[in-house]
VOMAR-679118 format. One line per field, with one value per residue: x negated, y negated, z of N, C-alpha, C in turn; residue number from 1; residue in one letter. Coordinates in steps of 0.001 Angstrom, whole numbers, plus 500000, padded with zeros to 6 digits. Layout:
N
nxx	X,...
nyy	Y,...
nzz	Z,...
caxx	X,...
cayy	Y,...
cazz	Z,...
cxx	X,...
cyy	Y,...
czz	Z,...
num	NUM,...
residu	A,...
//
This chain:
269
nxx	667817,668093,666737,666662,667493,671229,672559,674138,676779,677938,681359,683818,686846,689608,691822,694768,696337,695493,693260,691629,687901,686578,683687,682340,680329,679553,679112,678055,680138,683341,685545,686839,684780,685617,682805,682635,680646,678605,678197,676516,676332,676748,674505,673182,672111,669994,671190,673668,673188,672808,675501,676819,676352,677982,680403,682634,681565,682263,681209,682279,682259,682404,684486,682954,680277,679222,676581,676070,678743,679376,682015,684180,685299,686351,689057,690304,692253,692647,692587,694596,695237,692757,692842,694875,693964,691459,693777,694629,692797,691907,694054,693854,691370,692455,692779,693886,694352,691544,688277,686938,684691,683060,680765,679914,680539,682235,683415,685041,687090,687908,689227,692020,692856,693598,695751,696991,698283,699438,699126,697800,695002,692520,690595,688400,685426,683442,681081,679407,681491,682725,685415,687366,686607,685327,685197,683200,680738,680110,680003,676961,676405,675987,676120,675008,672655,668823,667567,664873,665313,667109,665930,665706,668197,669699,668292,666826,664282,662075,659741,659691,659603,661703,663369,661534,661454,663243,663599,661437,660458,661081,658230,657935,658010,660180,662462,662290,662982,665931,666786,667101,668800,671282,672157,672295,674534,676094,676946,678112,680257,681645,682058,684386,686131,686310,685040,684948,685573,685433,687952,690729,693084,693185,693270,695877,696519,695862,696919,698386,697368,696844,695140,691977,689025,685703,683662,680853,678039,675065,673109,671361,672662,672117,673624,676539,677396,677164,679362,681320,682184,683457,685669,686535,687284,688907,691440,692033,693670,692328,690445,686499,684091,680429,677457,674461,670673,668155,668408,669571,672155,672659,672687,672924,670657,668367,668906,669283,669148,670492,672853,674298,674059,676109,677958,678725,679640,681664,683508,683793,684459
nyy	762110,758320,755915,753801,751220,750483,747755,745376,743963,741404,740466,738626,739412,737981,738913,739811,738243,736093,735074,736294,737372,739891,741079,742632,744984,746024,748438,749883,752158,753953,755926,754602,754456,754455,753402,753762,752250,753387,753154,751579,749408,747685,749580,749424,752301,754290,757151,755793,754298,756292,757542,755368,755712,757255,756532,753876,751741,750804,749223,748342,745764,746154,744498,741827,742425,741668,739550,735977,736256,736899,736063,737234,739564,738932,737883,740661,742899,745535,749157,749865,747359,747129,749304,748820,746371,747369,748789,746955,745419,747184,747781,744671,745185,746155,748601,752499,755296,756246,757390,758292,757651,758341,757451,758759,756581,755337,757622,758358,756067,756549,759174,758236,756631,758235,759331,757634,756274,758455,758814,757247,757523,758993,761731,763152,762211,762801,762319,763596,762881,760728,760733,763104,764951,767011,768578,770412,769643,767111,763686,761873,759194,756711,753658,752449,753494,753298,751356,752178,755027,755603,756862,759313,760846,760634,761494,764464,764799,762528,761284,761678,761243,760156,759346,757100,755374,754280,753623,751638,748341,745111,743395,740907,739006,737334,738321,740895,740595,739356,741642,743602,742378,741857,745073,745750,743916,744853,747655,746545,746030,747753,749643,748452,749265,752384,753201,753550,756625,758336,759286,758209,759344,760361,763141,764059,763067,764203,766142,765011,764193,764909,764730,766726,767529,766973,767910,767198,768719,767637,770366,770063,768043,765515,763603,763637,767418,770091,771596,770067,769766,772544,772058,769501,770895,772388,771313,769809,771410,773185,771864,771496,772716,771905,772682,771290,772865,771172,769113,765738,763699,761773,762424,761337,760364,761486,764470,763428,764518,766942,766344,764517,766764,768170,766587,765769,768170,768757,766457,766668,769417
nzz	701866,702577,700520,700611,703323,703837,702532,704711,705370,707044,709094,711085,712642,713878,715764,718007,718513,717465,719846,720037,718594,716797,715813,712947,711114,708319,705226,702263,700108,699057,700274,703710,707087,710133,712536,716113,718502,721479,725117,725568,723657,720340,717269,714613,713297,711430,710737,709828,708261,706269,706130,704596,702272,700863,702012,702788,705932,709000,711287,714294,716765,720216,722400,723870,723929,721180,719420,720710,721632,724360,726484,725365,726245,728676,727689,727332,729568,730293,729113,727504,726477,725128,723300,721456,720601,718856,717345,715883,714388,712733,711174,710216,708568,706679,706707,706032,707532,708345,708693,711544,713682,716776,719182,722550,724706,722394,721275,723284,722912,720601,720554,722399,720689,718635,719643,720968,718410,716700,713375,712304,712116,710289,709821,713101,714009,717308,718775,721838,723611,725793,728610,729661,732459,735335,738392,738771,736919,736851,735409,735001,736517,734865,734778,737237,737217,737313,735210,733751,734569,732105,729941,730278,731293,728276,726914,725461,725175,726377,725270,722751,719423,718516,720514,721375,719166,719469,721874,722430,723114,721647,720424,721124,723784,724668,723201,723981,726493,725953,724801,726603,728612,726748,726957,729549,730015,728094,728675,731308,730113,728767,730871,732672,731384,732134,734122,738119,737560,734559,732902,732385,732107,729698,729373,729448,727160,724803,723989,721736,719768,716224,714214,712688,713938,714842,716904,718447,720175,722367,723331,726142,726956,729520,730303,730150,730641,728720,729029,728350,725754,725351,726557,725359,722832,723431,723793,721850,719200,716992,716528,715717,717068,717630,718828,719360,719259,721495,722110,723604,724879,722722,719749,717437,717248,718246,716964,714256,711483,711740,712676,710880,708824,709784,709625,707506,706021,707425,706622,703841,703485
caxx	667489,668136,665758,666187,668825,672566,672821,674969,677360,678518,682178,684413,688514,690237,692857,695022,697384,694263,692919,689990,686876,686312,682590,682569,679411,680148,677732,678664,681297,683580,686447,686628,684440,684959,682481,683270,679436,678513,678531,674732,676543,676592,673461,673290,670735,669734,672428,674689,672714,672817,676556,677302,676017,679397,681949,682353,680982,682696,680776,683377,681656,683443,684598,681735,678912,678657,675775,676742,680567,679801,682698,685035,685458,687350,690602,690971,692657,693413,692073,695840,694775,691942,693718,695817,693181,691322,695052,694566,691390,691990,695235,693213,690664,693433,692392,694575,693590,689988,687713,686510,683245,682996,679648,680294,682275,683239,684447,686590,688096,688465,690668,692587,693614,694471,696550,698256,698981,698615,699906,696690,693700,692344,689746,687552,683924,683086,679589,679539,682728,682919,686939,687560,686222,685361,684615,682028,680412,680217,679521,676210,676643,674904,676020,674247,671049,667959,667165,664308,665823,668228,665734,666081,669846,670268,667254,666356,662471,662549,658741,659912,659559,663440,663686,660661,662070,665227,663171,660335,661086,660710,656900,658173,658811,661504,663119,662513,663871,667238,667617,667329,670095,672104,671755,672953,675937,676903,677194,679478,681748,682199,682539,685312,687578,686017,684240,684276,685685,685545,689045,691673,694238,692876,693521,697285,696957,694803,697808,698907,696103,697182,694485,691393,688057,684788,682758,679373,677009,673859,672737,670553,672584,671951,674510,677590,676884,677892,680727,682806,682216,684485,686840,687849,687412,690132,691884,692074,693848,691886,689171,685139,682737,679042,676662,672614,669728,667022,669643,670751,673474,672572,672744,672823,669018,667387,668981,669794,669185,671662,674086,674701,674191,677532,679591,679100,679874,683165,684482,683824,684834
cayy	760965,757622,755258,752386,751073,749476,746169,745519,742979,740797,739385,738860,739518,737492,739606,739328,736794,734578,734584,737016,737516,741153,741612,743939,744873,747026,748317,751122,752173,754618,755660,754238,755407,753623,753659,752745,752505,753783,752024,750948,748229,748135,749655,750211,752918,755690,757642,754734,753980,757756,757740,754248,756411,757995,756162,752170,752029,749506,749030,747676,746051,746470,742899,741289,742819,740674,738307,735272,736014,737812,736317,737779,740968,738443,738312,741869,743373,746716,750115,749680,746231,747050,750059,747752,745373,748057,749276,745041,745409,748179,746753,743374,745310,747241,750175,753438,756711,756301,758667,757691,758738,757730,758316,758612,755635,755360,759191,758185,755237,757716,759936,757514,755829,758952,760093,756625,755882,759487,758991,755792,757310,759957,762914,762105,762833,762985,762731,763853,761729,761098,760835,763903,764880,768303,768356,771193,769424,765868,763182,760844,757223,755669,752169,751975,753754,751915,751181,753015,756209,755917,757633,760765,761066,760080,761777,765722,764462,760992,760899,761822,759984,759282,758885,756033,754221,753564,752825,750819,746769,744620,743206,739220,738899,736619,739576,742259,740085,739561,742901,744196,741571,743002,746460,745868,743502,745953,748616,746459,744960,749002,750068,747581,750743,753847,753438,754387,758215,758280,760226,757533,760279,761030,765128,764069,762413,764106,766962,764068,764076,765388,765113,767434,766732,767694,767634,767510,767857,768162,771015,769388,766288,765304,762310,764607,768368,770536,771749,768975,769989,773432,771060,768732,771924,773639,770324,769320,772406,772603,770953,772484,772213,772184,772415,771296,772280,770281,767424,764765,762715,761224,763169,760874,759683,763136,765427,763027,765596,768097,765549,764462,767699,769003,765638,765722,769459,768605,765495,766824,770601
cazz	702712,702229,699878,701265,704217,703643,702586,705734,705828,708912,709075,712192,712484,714561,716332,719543,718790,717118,720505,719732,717416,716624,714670,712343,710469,707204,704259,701755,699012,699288,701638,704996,707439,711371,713365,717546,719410,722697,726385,725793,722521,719031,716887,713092,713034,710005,710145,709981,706548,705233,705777,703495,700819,700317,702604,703492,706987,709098,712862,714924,718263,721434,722841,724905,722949,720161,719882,721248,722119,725664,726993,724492,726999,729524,726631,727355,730592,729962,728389,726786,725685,724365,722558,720683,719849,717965,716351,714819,713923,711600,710421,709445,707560,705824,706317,706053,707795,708058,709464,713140,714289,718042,720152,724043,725122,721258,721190,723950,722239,718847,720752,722799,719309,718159,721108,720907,716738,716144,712585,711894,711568,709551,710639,714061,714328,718032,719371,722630,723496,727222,728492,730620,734322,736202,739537,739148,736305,737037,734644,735412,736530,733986,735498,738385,736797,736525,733142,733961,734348,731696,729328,730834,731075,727427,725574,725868,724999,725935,725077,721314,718049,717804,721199,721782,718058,720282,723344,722399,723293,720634,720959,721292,725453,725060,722677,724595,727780,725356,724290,728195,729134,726219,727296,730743,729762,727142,730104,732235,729515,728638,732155,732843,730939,732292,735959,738411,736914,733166,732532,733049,731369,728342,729038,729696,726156,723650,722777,720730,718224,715164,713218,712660,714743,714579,718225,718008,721794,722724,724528,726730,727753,731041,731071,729778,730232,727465,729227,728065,724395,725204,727440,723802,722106,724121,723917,720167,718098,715296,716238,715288,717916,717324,719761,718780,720327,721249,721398,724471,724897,721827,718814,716074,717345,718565,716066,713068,710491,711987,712903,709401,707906,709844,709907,705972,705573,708203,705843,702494,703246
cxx	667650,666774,665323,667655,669485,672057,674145,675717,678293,680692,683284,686249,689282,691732,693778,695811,696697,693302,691681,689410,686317,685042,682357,680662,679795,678789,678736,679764,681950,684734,685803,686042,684795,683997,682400,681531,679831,678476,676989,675266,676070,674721,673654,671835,670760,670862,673692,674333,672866,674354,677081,676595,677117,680316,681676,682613,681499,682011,681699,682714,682809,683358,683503,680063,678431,677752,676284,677867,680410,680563,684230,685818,686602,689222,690953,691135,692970,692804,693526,695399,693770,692130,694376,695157,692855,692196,694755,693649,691812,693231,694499,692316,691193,692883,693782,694016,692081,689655,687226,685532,682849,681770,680046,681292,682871,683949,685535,687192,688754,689727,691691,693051,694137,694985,697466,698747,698698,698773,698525,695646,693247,691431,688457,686227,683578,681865,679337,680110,682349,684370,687461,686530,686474,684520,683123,681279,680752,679565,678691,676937,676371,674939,675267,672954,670290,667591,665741,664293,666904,667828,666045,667330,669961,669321,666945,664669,662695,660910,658413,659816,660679,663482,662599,660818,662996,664848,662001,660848,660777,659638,656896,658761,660106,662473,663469,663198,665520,667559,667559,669005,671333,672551,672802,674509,677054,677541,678803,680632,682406,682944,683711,686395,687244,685324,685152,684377,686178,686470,690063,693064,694354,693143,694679,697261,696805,695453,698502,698283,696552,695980,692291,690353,687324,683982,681762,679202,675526,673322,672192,671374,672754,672766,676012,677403,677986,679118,681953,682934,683381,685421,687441,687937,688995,691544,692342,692199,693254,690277,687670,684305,681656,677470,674741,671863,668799,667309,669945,671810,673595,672117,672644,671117,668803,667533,669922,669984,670218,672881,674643,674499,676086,678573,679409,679684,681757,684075,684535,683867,686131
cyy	759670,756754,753778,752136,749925,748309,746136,743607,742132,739795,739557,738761,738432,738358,739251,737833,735335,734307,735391,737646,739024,740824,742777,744204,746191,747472,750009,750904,753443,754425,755722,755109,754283,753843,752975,753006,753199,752690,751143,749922,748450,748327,750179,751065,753732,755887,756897,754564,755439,758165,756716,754851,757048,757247,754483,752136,750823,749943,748278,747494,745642,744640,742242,741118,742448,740071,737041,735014,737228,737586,736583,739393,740253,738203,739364,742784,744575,747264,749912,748447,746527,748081,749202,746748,745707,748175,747344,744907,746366,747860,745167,743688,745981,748166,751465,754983,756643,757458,757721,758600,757595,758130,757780,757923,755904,756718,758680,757347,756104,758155,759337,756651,757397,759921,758778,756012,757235,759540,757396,756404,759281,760760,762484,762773,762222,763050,762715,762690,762135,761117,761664,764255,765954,768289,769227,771093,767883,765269,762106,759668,756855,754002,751737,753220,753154,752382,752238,754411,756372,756782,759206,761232,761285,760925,763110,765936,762933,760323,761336,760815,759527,758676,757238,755021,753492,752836,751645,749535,746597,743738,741432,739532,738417,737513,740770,741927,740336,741038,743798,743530,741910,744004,746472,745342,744142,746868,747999,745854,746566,749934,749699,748804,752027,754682,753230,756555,757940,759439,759040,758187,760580,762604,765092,763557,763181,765526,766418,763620,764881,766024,766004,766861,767470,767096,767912,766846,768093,769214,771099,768334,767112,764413,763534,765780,768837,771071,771499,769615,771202,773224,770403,770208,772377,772755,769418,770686,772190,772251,771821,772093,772777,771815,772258,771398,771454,768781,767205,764810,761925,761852,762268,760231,760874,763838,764514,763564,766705,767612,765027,764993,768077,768008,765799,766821,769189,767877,765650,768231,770469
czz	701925,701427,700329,702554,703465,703602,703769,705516,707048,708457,710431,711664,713336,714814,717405,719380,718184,718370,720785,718902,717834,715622,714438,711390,709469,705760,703722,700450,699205,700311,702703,706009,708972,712167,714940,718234,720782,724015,726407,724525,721153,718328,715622,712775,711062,709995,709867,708180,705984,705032,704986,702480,700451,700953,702862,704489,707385,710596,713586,716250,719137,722260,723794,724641,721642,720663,719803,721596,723632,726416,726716,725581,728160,729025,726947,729048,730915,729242,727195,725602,724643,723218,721285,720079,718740,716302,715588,714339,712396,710530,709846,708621,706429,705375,706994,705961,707607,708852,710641,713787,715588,718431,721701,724545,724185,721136,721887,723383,721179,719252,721240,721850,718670,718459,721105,719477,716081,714521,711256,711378,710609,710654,711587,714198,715491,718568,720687,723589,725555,727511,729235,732076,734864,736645,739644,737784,735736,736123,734954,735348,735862,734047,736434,737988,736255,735353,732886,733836,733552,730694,729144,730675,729418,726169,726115,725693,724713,725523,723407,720803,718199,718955,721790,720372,718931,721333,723137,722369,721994,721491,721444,723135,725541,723972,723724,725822,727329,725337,725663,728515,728177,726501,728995,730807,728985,728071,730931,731459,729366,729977,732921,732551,731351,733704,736899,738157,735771,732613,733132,732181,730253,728152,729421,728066,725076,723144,721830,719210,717518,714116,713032,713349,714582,716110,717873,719276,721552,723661,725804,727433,728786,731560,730722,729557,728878,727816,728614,726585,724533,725433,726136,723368,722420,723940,723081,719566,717097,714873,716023,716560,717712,718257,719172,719989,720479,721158,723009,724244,722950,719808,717329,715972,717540,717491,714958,711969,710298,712189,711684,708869,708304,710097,708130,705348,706215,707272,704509,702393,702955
num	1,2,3,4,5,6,7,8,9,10,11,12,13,14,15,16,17,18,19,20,21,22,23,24,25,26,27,28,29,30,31,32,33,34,35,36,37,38,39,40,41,42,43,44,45,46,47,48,49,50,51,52,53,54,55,56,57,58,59,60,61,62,63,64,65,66,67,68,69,70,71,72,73,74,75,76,77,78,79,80,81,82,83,84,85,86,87,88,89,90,91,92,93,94,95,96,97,98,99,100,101,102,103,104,105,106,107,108,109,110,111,112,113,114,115,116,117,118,119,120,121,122,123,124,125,126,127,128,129,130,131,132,133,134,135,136,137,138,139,140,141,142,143,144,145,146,147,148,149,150,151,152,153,154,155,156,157,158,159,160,161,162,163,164,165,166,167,168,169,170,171,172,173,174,175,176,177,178,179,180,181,182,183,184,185,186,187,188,189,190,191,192,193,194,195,196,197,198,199,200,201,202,203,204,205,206,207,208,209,210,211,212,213,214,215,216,217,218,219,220,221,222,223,224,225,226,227,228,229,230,231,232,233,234,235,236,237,238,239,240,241,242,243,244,245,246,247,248,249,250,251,252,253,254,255,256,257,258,259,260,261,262,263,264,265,266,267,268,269
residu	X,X,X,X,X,X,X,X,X,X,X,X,X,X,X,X,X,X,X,X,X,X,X,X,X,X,X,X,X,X,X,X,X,X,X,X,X,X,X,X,X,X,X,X,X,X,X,X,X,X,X,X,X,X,X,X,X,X,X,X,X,X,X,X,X,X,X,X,X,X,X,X,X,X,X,X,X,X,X,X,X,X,X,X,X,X,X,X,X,X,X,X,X,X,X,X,X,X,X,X,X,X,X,X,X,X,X,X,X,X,X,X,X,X,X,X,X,X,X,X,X,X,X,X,X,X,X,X,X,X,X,X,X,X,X,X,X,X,X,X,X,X,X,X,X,X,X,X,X,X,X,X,X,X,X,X,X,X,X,X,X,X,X,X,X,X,X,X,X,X,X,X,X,X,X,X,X,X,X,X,X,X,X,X,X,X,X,X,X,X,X,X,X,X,X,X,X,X,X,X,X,X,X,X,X,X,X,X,X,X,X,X,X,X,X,X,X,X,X,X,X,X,X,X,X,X,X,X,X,X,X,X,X,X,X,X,X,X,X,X,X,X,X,X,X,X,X,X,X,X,X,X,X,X,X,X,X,X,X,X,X,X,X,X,X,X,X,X,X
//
């Protein structure tokens, strides 16, 4: 376990022709590690700090979801676009073959970069990536669910320790107001590429991935059943899938312990 958390450092890219600010937040030594957030916006938790103990951790937030650039998401028109932004992003931090550890939305970006530069990024760690779609194992709205009920979907004990760290407001009103209005804007700048059916041809794409993957679900989720985990499986030659129990949607908060026991065993076997 870590001793203390990353010194984290903040610096933005400018990509897109100059005509947009990518923030990056980074901490660590070591080879490159990316990491792409989920549709709820960027969060540097624990395991974010237990992996800059071996690799340099770059957070890459998704256009809109920066603090103060929420209308950074209007530059981008296109899942393509925003594809390509990424591919500049990573090219401006000069990085070569990194590893790519996606959670939900970010899984889907992971593979969708490496289904379109299959030849860019190095080995993908998956956390129950959303991206594909079966009819007899439908994937929750989580857009039009009240905030209210998003615990549930997202947490397999949402009245847990990990899960009430993640949920608890911050105790300032005019905080906890912000970080609501965050939360929801994060949602629709992400949703913009993936609603209303979250498969816009990613299982026409993802025999293009080359390079090795490690899936990791939760047994339990309620927003993505586990299904999907045999669906990449079947879908990525090569790839490991690892199912936890006692685990959501959210695996790097519920089962942090198990989730960086088997992404560290995956990138350093």
């Amino acid at each position: 376990m870590s001793q203390a958390p990353a010194a984290v450092r903040d610096q933005a890219v400018r990509v897109w022709n100059g005509e947009l600010e990518i923030h990056v937040k980074s901490a660590g030594t070591g080879p490159p590690l990316v990491h792409l957030h989920g549709a709820g916006g960027p969060r540097w938790d624990h395991l974010l700090d237990r992996l800059a103990e071996r690799h340099t951790v770059y957070a890459v937030e998704h256009p809109g979801t920066s603090a103060g650039d929420p209308h950074a998401i209007h530059r981008v028109d296109s899942l393509w676009d925003l594809l390509l932004i990424y591919e500049e992003v990573l090219t401006a931090l000069g990085l070569t073959a990194p590893v790519v550890l996606g959670e939900s939305y970010g899984g889907m970006l992971a593979c969708e970069l490496a289904a379109s530069f299959p030849d860019r990024l190095g080995k993908l760690v998956l956390l129950a990536p959303i991206g594909l779609w079966r009819d007899d194992a439908p994937i929750a709205n989580w857009v039009s669910t009240p905030a209210a009920e998003l615990p549930a979907l997202l947490f397999h004990d949402p009245a847990g320790p990990a899960a009430q760290a993640m949920l608890t407001p911050p105790p300032d009103p005019e905080q906890a107001v912000t970080a609501m209005s965050s939360l929801v804007w994060a949602i629709g700048c992400t949703s913009k590429f993936v609603w209303p059916v979250p498969d816009k041809g990613l299982s026409k794409r993802l025999h293009r991935v080359r390079t090795p993957a490690l899936i990791v679900w939760g047994r339990q989720d309620r927003l993505a059943p586990v299904v999907y985990a045999e669906e990449f499986g079947r879908r990525l030659p090569g790839s490991r899938v690892q199912v936890l129990e006692g685990c959501g949607h959210l695996p790097a908060v519920e089962q942090e312990d198990e989730t960086y026991r088997v992404i560290t065993e995956f990138l350093f076997s």
